[in-house]
C-alpha positions in Angstrom: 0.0 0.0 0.0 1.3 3.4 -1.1 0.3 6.8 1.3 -0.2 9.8 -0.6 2.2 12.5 0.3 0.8 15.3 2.1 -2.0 13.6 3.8 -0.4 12.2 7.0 1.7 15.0 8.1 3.1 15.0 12.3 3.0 17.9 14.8 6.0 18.7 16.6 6.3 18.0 20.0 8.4 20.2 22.6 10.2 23.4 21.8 9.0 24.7 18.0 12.1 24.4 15.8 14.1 27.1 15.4 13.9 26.9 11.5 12.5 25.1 8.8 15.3 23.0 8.4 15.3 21.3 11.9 12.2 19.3 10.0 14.4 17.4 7.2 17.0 14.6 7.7 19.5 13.3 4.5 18.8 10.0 3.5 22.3 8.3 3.6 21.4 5.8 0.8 20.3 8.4 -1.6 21.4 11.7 -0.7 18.1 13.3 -1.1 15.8 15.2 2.0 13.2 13.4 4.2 10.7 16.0 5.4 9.9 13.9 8.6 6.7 15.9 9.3 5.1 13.7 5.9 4.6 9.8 7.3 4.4 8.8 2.9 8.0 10.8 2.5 9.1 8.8 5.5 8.1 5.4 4.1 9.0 6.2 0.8 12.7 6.2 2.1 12.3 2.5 4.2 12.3 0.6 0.7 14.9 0.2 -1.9 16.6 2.4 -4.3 15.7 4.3 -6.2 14.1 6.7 -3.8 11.2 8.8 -4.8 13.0 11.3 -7.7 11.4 14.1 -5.9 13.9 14.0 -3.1 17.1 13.9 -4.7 19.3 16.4 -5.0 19.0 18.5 -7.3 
């Protein structure tokens, strides 16, 4: 089963970030940004490569 991105998203809990970037981890098979908020983005990341072409660098 595929989630659709932007549909799940997660609510920080604690202190609020103290930038956008404090949301996004790299992916160390890929290279490419996980925005951890999105539960699809994360899962997209669990499987094999290729990752989602979205996330890559560009």
């Amino acid at each position: 089963m595929k989630l659709p991105r932007g549909k799940y998203l997660g609510e920080r809990v604690g202190a609020p970030p103290a930038d956008e970037a404090e949301h996004f981890i790299k992916c160390p098979e890929c290279g490419g940004w996980i925005d951890c908020r999105d539960l699809a983005a994360v899962f997209e990341h669990q499987g094999p490569l290729p990752h989602p072409e979205a996330d890559r660098p560009q």
